[in-house]
C-alpha positions as CSV (number, residue, x, y, z in Angstrom):
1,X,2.3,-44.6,47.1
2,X,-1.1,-43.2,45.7
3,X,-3.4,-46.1,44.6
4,X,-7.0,-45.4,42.9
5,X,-8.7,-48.4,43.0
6,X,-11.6,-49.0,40.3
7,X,-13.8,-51.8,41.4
8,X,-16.9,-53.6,41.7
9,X,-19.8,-52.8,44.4
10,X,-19.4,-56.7,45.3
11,X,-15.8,-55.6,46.9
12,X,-17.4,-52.8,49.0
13,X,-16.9,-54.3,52.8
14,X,-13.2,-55.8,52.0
15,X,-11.8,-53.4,50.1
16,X,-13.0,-50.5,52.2
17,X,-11.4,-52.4,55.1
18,X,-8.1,-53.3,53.2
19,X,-8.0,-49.4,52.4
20,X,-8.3,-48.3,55.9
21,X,-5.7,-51.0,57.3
22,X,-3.5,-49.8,54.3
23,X,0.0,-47.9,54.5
24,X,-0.3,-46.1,51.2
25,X,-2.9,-43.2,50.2
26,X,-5.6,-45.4,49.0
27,X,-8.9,-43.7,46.8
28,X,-11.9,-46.5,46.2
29,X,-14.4,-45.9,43.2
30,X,-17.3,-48.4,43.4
31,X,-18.9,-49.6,39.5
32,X,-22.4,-50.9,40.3
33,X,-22.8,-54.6,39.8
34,X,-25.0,-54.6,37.1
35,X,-21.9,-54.0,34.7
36,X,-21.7,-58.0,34.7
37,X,-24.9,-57.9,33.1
38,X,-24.9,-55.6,30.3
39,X,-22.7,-57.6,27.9
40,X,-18.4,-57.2,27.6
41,X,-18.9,-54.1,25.4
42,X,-20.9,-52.0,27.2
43,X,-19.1,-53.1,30.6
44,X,-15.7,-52.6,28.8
45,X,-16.8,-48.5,27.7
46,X,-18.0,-47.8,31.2
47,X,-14.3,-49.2,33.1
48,X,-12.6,-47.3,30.9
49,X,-14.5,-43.8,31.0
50,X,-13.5,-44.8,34.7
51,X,-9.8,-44.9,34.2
52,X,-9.8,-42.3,31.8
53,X,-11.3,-39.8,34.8
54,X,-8.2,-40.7,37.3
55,X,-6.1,-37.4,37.5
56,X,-2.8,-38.7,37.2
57,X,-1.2,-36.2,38.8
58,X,-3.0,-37.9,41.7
59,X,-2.0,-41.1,41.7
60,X,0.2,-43.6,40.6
61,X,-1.4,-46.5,40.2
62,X,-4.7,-47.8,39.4
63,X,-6.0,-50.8,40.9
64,X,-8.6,-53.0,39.2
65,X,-10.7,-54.8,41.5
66,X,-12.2,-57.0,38.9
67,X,-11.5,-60.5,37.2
68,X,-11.6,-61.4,33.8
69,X,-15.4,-61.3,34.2
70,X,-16.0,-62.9,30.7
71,X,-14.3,-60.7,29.2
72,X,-15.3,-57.9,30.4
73,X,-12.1,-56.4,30.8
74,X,-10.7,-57.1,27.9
75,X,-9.5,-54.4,26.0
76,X,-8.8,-52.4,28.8
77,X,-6.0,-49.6,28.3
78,X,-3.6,-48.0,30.6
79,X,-3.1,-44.5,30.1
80,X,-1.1,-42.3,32.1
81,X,-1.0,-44.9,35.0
82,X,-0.1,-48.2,35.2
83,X,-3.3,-50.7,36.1
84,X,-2.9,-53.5,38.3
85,X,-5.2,-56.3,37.5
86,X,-5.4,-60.0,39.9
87,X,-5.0,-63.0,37.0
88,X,-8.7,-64.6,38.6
89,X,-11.5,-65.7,35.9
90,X,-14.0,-63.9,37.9
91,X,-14.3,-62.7,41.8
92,X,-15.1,-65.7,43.4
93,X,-11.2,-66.1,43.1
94,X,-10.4,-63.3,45.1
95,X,-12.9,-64.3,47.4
96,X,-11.0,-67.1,48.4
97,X,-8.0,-65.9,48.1
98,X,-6.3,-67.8,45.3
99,X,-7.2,-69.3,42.1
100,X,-5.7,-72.5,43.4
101,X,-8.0,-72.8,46.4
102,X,-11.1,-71.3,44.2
103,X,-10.8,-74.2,41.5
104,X,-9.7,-76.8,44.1
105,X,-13.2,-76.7,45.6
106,X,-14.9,-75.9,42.7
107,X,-13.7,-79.5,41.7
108,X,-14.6,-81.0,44.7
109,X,-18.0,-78.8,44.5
110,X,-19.4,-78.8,41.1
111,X,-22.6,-77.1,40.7
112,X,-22.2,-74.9,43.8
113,X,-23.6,-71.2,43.7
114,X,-21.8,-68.6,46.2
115,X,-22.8,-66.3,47.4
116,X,-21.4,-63.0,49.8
117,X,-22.3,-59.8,51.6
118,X,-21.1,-58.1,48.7
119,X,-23.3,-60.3,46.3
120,X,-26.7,-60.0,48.8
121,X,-27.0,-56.3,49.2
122,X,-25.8,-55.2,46.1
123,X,-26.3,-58.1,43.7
124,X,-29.3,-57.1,42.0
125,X,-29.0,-54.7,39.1
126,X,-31.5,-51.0,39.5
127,X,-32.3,-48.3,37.1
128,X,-30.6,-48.0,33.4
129,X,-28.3,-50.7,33.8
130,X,-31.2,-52.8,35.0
131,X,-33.2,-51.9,31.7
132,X,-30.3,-52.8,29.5
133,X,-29.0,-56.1,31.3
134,X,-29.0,-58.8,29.4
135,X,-31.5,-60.3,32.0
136,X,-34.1,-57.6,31.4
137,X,-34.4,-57.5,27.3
138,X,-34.2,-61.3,27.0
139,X,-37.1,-61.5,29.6
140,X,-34.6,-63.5,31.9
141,X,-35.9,-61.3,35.0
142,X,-39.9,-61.7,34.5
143,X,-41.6,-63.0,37.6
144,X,-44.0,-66.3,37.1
145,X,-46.7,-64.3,37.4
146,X,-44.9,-61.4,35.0
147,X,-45.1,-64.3,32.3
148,X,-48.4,-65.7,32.6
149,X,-50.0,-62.3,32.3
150,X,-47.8,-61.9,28.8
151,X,-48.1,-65.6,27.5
152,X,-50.6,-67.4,29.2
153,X,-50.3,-70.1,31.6
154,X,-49.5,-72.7,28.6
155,X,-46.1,-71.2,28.0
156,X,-45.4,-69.3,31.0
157,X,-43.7,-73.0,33.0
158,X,-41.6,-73.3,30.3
159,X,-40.8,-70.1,29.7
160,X,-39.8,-69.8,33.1
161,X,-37.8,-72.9,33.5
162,X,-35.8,-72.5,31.0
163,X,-34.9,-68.3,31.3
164,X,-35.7,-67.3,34.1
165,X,-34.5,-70.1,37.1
166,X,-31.2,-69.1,36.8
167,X,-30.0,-71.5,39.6
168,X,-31.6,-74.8,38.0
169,X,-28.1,-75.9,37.1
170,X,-26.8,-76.0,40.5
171,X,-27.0,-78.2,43.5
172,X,-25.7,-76.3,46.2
173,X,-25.2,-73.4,47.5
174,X,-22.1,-71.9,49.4
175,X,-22.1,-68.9,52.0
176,X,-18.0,-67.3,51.5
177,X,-17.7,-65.6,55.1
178,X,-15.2,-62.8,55.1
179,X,-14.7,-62.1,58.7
180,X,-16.2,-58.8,58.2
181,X,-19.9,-59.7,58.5
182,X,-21.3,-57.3,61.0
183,X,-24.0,-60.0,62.3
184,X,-25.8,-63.3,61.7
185,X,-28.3,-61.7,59.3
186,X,-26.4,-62.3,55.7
187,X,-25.5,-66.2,56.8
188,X,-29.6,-66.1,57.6
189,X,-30.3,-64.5,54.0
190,X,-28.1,-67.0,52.2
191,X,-29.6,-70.0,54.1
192,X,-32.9,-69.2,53.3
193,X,-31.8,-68.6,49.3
194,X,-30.8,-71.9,49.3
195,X,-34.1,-73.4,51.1
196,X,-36.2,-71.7,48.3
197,X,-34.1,-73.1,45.9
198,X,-34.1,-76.6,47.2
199,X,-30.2,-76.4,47.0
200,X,-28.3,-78.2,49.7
201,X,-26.5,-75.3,51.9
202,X,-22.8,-75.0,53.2
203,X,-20.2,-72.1,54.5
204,X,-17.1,-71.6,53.4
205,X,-14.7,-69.3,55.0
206,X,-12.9,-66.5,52.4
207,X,-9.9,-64.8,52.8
208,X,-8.3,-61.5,52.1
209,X,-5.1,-62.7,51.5
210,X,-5.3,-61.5,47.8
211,X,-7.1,-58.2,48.7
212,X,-5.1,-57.2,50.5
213,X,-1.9,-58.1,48.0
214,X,-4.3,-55.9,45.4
215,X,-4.0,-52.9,47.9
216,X,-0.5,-53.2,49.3
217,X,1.5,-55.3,46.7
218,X,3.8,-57.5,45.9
219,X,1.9,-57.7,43.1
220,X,3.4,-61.2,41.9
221,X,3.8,-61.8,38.2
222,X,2.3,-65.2,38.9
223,X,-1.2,-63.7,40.8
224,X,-0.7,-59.8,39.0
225,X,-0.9,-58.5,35.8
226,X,0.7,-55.3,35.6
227,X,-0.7,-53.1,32.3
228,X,2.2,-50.4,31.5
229,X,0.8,-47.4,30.4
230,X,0.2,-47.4,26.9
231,X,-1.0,-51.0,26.6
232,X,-4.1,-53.0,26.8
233,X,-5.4,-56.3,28.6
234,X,-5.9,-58.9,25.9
235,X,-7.3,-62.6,27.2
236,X,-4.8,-65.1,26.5
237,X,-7.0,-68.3,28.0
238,X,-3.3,-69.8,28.7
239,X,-2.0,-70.5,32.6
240,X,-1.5,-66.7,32.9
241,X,-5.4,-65.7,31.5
242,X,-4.3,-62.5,30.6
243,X,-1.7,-60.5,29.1
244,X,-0.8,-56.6,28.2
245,X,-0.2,-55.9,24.5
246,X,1.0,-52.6,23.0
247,X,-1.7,-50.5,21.7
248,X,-0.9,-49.4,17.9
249,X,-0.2,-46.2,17.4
């Protein structure tokens, strides 16, 4: 089998590994991060100029390494290929390898930020999509001192309190180790994230499990969607989140 996989810059580490440990003819395309921040509809055009650029006389199926991502997928077609999407709200699922295990200890852990390898070194949006994030033309990315200088020192704390700490909301903060970190220095980098938050600090170990199942199938109807050429990914919010409908002619 010949795979393209289309994913998110988050994925690099495990999906480079699940590609090299894979028994099928696996090609990875990396999406910056910064597609999560430019809004569903410009996210939506720029996955889609990516599956319409597969030569499918080159593969046979494409592999999404993406979740719902609030609906940034949505309206995603299949052309020539089939797509293969995981059923996961966002990527913290496959992070952990299961929805089940993802929202168990989100229960158990409300108001906990993760964070990965993936989401240090490459979770910071740079160049066009920076300027047209959502962050950057509300003002949501403007230092303290970025605010003063605009507002004054009157309404620069509030400003900043309510746009710009974007981690105000949460109490904790939770490293997902992979296996695959080369060193101590990411576990170092989250630690010291959560210290300058004031967030309480834990680990968590990942798994690949569902990776891996994205690379090498079975792609289960219950943890896969599978988006026949021809159709589209429509958000159904039910047990399944999403669905393939038939796109009219």
């Amino acid at each position: 089998m010949r795979h393209t996989i289309i994913s998110c810059e988050v994925f690099t580490r495990e999906l480079c590994d699940a590609a090299a440990r894979s028994p099928h003819q696996v090609d990875v395309r990396f999406l910056p991060k910064g597609l999560h921040d430019i809004g569903c509809t410009g996210m939506l055009a720029r996955l889609q100029n990516a599956v319409d650029a597969v030569d499918p006389s080159l593969c046979d199926t494409i592999l999404l390494g993406y979740g719902l991502c609030n609906n940034g997928i949505a309206g995603l077609t299949a052309r020539a290929n089939p797509i293969v999407v995981p059923r996961a709200h966002d990527c913290m699922t496959l992070f952990f390898g299961s929805r089940q295990r993802y929202e168990e200890y989100f229960s158990r852990n409300p108001g906990t930020y993760f964070l990965t390898t993936g989401w240090i070194e490459r979770g910071e949006a740079t160049g066009e999509l920076r300027q047209i994030s959502i962050q950057h033309t509300s003002g949501m990315d403007m230092t303290y001192q970025q605010l003063v200088e605009k507002y004054g020192e009157d309404n620069a704390r509030f400003l900043y309190d309510q746009l710009c700490d974007q981690t105000k909301h949460y109490r904790q903060l939770t490293f997902i180790t992979m296996g695959l970190e080369p060193n101590g220095s990411f576990l170092e980098t989250a630690r010291q994230r959560a210290a300058e938050k004031r967030l309480e600090f834990s680990t968590e170990e990942g798994s690949l499990r569902l990776i891996h199942a994205l690379v090498n199938g079975p792609w289960t109807e219950d943890e896969f969607l599978v988006v026949p050429p021809g159709h589209r990914i429509v958000a159904d919010y039910g047990a399944g989140l999403i669905s393939a409908e038939k796109v009219p002619a």
